[in-house]
N, C-alpha and C positions, 0 to 999 in steps of 0.2 A: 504494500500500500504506500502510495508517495506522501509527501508532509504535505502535500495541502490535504490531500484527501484523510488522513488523518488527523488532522488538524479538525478538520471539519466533521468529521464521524466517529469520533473518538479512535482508541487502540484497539476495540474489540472485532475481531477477525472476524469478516464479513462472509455470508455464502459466496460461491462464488460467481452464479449468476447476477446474486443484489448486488454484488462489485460491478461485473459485467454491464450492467444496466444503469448503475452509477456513470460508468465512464464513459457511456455514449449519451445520456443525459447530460451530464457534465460537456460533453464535447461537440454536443449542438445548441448550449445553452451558449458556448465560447463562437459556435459560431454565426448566431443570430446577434451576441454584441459585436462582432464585426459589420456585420450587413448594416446592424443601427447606426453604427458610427460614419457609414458610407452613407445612408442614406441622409443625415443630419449635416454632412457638409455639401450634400449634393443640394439638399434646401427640399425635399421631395416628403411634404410634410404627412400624406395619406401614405407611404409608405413609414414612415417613423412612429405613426398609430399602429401601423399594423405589428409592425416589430415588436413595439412596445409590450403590446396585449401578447404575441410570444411567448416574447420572454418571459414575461410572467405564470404563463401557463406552465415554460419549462420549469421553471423555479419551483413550482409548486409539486411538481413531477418529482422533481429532488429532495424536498421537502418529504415526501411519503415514500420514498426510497430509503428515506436514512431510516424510518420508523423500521423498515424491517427487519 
């Protein structure tokens, strides 16, 4: 397990699908703040809502991953 991800989910050894499903949550939650960050210099403000609302959904996604 890496230091963020322990950082974040404690020490206790994860199964290893909820890791699995951790790190591709984790790795499209990184890659929808990318997409935000483009779309916010691009000025392309109905994409920036959409992103937004995303993300957030990812977040929550990870939020009910760590419960497991």
């Amino acid at each position: 397990m890496s230091i963020e991800t322990s950082g974040a989910f404690g020490n206790d050894p994860l199964q290893t699908g909820t890791a699995a499903e951790i790190g591709k949550a984790s790795q499209k939650l990184n890659e929808i703040a990318d997409e935000l960050k483009a779309a916010r210099e691009a000025g392309v403000a109905d994409r920036v809502d959409q992103l937004g609302k995303a993300q957030s959904e990812q977040a929550t996604i990870l939020t009910t991953l760590k419960t497991k």
